[in-house]
N, C-alpha and C positions, 0 to 999 in steps of 0.2 A: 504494500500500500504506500505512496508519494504520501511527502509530507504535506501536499497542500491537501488531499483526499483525509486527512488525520486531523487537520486544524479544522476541517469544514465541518465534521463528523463533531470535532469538538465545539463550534459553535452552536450546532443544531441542539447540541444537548444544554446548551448554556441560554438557549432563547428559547428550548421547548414550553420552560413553563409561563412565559408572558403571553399576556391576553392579545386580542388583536389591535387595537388601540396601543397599546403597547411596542408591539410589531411594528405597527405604522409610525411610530413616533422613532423609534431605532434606525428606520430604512432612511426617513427624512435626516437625521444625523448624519447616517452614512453619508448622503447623496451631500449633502452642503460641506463635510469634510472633504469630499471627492474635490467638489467642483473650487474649493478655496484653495487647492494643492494645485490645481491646472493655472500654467501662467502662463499667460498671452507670448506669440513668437515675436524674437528680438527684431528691435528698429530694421536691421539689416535685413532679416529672411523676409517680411513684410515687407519693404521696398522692392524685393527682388520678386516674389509675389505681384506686386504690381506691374516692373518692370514686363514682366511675362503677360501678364492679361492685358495690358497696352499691345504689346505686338501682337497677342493673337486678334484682337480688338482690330489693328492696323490693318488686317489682312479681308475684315468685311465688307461687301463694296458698299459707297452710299449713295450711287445709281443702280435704276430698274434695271433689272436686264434684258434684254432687247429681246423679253417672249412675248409683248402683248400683255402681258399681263399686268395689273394693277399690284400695289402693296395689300391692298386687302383680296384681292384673288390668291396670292401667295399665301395669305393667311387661311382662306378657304382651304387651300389645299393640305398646309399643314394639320393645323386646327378641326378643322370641319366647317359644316355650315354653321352661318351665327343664326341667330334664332330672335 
């Protein structure tokens, strides 16, 4: 048996006897423990992050293309018909 299959085994036993309110109130713990331990990516990987969606950005055309078709026919055919 792994030791994380042995800690889990031992939590199960250690939260067996709380009620469900109880429960709920542990889980919410958890989750806002989780979420205050996650910290935002550095100045740098964020810039370069953007640096990236600008050129894929770059590469959209921002003329029709020469089908006849309108921007909201392009959406028809994506999308579906609007309603």
């Amino acid at each position: 048996m792994t030791i994380m299959k042995r800690q889990t085994i031992e939590i199960e036993r250690a939260i067996e006897h709380l009620n469900r309110p109880d429960r709920l109130h542990l889980i919410e713990v958890l989750v806002r423990s989780l979420q205050q331990d996650e910290q935002p990516p550095p100045a740098a990987e964020r810039k370069a992050n953007l640096a990236r969606l600008l050129e894929e950005l770059s590469g959209v055309p921002t003329a029709n293309p020469q089908d006849g078709l309108s921007n909201r026919d392009h959406d028809d055919v994506i999308y579906g018909q609007r309603r």
